[in-house]
C-alpha positions as CSV (number, residue, x, y, z in Angstrom):
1,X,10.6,-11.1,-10.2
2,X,11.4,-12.4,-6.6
3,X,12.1,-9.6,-4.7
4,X,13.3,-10.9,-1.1
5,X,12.8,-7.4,0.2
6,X,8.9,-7.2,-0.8
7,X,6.4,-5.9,2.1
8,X,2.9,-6.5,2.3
9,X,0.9,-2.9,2.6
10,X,-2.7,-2.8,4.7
11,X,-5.0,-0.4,3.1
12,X,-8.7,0.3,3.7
13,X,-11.0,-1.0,1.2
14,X,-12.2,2.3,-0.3
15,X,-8.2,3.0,-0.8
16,X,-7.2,0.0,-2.1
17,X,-9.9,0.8,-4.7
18,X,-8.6,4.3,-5.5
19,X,-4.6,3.3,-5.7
20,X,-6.4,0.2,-8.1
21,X,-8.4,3.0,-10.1
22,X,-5.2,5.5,-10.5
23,X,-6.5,7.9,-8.2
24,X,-4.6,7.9,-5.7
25,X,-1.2,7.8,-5.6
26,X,-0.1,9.0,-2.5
27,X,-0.4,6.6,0.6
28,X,-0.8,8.3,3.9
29,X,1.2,7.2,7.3
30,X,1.3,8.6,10.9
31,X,4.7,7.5,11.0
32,X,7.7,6.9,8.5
33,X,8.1,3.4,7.6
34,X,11.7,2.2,7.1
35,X,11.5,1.6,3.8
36,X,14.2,1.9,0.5
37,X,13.1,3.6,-2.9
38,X,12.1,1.1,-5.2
39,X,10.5,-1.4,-2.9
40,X,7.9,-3.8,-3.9
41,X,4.4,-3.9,-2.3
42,X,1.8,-6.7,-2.0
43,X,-1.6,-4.4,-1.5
44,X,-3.8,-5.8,1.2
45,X,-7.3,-4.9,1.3
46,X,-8.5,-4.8,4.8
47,X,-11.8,-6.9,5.8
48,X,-14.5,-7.2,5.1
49,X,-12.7,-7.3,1.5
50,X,-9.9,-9.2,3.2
51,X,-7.9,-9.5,-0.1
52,X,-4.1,-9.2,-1.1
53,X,-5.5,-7.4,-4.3
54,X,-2.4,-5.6,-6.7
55,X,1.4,-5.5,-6.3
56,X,3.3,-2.0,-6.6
57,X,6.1,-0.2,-5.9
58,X,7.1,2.1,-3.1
59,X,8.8,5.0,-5.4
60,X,9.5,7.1,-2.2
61,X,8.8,7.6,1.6
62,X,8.4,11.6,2.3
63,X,8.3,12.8,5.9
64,X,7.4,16.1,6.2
65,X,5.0,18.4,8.4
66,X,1.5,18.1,7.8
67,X,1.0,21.6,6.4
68,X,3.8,20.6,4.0
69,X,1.7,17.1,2.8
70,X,-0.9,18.5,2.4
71,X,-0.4,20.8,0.0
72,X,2.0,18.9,-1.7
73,X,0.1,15.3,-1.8
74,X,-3.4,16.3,-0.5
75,X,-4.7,16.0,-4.2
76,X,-3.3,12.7,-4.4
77,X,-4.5,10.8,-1.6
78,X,-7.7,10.3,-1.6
79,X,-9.1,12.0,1.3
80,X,-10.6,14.8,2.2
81,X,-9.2,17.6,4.4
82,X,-11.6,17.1,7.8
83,X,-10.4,13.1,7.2
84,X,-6.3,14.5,6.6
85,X,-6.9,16.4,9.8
86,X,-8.6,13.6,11.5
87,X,-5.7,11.0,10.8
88,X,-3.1,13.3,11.6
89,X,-4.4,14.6,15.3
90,X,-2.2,15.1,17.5
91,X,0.8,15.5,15.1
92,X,2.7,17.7,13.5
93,X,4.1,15.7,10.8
94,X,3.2,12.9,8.9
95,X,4.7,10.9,6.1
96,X,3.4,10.2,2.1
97,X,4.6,6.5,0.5
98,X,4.7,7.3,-3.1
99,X,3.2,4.8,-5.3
100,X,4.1,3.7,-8.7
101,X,3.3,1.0,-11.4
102,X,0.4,-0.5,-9.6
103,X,-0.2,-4.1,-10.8
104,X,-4.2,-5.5,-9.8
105,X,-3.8,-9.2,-9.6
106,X,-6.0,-11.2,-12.0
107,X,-7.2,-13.0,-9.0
108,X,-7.0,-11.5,-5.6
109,X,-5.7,-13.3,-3.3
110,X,-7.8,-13.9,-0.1
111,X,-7.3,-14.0,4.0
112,X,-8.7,-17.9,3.7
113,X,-6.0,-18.7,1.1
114,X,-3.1,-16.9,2.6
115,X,-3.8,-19.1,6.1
116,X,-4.4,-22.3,4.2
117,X,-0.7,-21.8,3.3
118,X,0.7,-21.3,6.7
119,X,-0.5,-19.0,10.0
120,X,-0.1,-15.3,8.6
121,X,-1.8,-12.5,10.4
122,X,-2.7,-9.4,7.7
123,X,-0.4,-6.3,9.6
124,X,-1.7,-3.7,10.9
125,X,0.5,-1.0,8.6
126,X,3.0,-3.4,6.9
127,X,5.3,-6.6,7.0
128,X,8.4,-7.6,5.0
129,X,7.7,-10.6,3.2
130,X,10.2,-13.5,3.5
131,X,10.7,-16.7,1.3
132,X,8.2,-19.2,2.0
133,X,4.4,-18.8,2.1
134,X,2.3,-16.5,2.0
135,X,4.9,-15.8,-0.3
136,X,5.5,-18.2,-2.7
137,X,1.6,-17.9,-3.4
138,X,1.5,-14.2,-4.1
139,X,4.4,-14.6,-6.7
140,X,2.6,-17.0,-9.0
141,X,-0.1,-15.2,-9.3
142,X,-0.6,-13.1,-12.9
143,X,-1.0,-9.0,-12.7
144,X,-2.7,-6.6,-15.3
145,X,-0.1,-4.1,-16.9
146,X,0.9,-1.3,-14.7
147,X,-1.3,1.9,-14.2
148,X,0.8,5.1,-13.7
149,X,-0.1,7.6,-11.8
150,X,1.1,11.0,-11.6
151,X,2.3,12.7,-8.1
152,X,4.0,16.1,-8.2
């Protein structure tokens, strides 16, 4: 599938490994990202991993106010309340991606390989992807079967 409305997703290390593990299905953002149900995801692992590292899909983006994510998604992201509280400072809402059908790529994808193709910077919180590279690399790549995971 070539989906010309793919983004690339930054996540820290220890999250990427939790969404990869089906722990975590909820990721957590400051702000709502302008994004459609249904859009695909190339995972990014942030250095020192450094690693484009499983493709997934966006099921839904929920804004709401913290107290509200929290108990809704709180058992779903990964992180503990002092972190939740941590992130969130100075706010008094937030906003939960919901992830489905996470795909690890067989082979990760690193930084080095993603420049060899072209100048790409990872971002900071996401990117749209456009035809062309690092694009056209990420897309022949193989992926494991989806894992699901369940978010109420």
């Amino acid at each position: 599938m070539h989906d010309e409305d793919s983004i690339m997703l930054s996540v820290a290390p220890q999250y990427a490994r939790a969404i990869l593990a089906g722990v975590k299905g909820v990721e957590l953002r400051r702000r709502p990202p302008r994004l459609q149900a249904g859009t695909r995801a190339w995972l990014y692992s942030t250095l020192p991993v450094g690693h484009v590292v499983a493709m997934l899909t966006i099921d839904k983006v929920v804004e709401a106010p913290l107290t509200e994510l929290w108990r809704r998604y709180g058992s779903h992201a990964a992180i503990a309340r002092p972190a939740f509280d941590a992130y969130f400072a100075g706010l008094d809402r937030g906003a939960a991606l919901i992830i489905r059908d996470v795909q690890a790529l067989k082979v990760p994808v690193s930084l080095q390989a993603l420049r060899e193709e072209g100048a790409f910077q990872p971002p900071q919180f996401y990117r749209r992807m456009r035809a062309g590279a690092p694009k056209a690399l990420l897309w022949d790549r193989e992926l494991h079967p989806a894992v699901q995971v369940a978010v109420g």
